[in-house]
C-alpha positions as CSV (number, residue, x, y, z in Angstrom):
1,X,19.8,5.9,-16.2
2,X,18.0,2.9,-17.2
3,X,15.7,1.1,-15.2
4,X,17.7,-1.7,-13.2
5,X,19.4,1.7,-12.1
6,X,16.1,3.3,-11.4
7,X,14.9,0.6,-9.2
8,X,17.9,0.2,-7.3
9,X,17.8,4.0,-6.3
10,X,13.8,4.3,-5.8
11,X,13.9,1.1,-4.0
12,X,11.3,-0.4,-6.1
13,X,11.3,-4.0,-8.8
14,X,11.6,-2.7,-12.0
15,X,8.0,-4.8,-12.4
16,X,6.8,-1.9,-10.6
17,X,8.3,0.7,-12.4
18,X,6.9,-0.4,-15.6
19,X,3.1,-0.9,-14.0
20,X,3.5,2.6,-12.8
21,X,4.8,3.8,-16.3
22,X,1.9,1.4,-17.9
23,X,-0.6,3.4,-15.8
24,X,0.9,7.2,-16.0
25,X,2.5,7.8,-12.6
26,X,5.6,8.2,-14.4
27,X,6.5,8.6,-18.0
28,X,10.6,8.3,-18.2
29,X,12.3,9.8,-21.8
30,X,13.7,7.1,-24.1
31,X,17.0,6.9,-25.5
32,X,18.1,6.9,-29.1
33,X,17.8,2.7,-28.6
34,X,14.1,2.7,-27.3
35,X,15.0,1.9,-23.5
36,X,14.0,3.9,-20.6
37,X,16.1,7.0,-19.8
38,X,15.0,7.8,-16.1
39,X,16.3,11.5,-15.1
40,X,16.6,12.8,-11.2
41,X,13.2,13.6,-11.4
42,X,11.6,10.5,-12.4
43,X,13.7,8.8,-9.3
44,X,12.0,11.7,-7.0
45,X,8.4,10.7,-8.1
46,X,9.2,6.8,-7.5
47,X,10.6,7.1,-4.2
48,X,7.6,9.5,-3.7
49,X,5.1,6.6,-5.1
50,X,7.0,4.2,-2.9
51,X,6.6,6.3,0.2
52,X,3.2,6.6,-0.1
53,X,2.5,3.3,-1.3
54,X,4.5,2.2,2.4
55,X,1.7,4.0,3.6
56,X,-1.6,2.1,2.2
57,X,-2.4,5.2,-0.4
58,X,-3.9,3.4,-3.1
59,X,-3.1,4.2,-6.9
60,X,-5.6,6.8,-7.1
61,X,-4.7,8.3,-4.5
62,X,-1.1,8.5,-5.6
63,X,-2.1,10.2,-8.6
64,X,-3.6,12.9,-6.6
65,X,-1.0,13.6,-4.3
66,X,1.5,13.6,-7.2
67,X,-0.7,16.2,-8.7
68,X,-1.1,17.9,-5.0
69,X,2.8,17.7,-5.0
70,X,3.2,19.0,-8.2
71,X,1.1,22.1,-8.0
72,X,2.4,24.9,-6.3
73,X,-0.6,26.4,-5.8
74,X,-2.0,23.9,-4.3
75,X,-3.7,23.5,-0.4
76,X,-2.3,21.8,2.1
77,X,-5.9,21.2,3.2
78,X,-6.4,19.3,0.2
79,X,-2.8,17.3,1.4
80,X,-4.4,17.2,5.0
81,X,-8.1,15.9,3.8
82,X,-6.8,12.9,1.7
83,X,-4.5,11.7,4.8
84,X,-7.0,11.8,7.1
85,X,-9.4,9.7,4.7
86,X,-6.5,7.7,5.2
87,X,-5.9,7.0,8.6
88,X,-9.7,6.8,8.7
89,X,-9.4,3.5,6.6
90,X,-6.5,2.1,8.7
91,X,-8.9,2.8,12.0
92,X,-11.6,0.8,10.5
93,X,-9.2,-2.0,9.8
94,X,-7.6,-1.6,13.2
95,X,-11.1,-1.8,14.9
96,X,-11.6,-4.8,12.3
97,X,-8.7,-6.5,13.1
98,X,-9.3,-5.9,16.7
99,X,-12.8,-7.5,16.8
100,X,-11.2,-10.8,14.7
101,X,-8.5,-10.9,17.5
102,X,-11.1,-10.5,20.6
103,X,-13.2,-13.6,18.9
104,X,-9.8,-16.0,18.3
105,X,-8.9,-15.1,22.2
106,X,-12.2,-16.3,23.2
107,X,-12.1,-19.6,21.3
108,X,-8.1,-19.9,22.6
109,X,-9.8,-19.4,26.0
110,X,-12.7,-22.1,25.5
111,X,-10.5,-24.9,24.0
112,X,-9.1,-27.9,26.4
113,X,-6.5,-28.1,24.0
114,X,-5.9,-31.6,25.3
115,X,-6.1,-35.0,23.5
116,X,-9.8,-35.3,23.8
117,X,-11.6,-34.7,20.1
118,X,-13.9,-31.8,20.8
119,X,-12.9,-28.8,20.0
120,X,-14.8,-25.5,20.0
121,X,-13.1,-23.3,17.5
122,X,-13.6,-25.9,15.0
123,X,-17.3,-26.1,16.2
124,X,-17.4,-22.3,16.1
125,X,-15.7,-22.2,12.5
126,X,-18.2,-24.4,11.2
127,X,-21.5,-22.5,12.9
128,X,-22.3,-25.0,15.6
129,X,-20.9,-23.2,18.2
């Protein structure tokens, strides 16, 4: 199938595809004509890519769970070990996101918002506060 198919079944911009085939997450055959020829198999390792893209796993660590998928052999403690890196990152940006939430609360809570022009989350913004 060509790509406009591919995209449409991996749920994915063909922009994407291409980057992905640019940078060796996927390597589709090519037809007689030069143009992509994307088998079953290829769609399987996009929708893969896009799954665990969904999830925050950067490119490198796409590559190495394709390779983790790929092998057989392989550990699911290796599978396990990379995840939890993962949701280790998204805690730090939950706890980051927390703390930037907490400080905008307290300058909500410290503004008059009335007509008057004082204001302390611009003083706070620019250090005066």
């Amino acid at each position: 199938m060509n790509i406009s198919e591919a995209a449409d079944f991996a749920g994915l911009p063909a922009k994407t595809i291409r980057y992905y085939e640019e940078i060796g997450l996927v390597c589709p055959a090519r037809a007689a004509n030069g143009y992509r020829d994307y088998a079953k198999s290829d769609i399987e390792t996009l929708r893969f890519l896009a799954n665990a893209r969904n999830l925050g796993f950067s490119i490198e660590d796409c590559r190495h769970l394709l390779s983790l998928y790929r092998d057989k052999d392989r550990a699911s403690a290796d599978v396990r070990a990379l995840t939890k890196e993962r949701m280790a990152e998204i805690d730090e940006k939950i706890a980051s996101l927390q703390a930037m939430k907490d400080t905008l609360d307290d300058l909500v809570r410290n503004c008059r918002g009335d007509a008057r022009p004082d204001c302390p989350i611009l003083q706070n913004l620019a250090g005066r506060a």
